[in-house]
C-alpha positions in Angstrom: 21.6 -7.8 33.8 23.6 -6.7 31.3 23.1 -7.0 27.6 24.8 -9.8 25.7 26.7 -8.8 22.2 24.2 -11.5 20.2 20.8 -9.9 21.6 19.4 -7.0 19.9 17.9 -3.9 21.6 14.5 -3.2 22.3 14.9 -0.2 20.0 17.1 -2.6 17.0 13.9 -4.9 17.5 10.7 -2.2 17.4 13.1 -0.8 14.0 13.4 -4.1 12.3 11.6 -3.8 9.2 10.3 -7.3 9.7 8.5 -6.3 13.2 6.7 -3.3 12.5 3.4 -3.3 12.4 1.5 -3.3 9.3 -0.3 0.1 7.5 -4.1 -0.5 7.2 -4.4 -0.1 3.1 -0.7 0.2 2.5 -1.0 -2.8 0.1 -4.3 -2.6 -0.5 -5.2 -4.2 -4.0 -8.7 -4.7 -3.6 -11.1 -2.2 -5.0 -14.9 -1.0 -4.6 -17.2 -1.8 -7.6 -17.9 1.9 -7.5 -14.3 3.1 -7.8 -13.8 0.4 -10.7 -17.3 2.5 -12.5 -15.6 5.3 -11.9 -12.8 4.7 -13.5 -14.3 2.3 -16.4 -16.3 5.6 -17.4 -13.6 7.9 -17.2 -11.5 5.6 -19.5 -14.7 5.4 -22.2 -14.7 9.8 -22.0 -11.4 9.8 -22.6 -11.1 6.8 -25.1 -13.9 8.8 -27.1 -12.5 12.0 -27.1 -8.9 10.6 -28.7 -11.7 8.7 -31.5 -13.5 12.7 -32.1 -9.9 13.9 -33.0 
């Protein structure tokens, strides 16, 4: 059966940026309470350093 001009390949389709599969974390914007220590505390080092000046 031959292809017809207004279907799309199975290679067009799998390349479609609307039907690949989406990257575990890629848009991740959720964080850990730990990471969100971490970086409270390095923030408070650095904000007193810039104060010791």
């Amino acid at each position: 059966m031959p292809n017809s001009d207004h279907q799309a390949t199975k290679a067009e389709a799998q390349s479609t940026e609307l039907n690949k599969l989406p990257v575990p974390g890629q848009e991740d914007t959720e964080f850990s309470a730990e990471e969100a220590a971490e970086a409270f505390q390095e923030n408070q080092s650095s904000s007193s350093k810039s104060q010791d000046q």
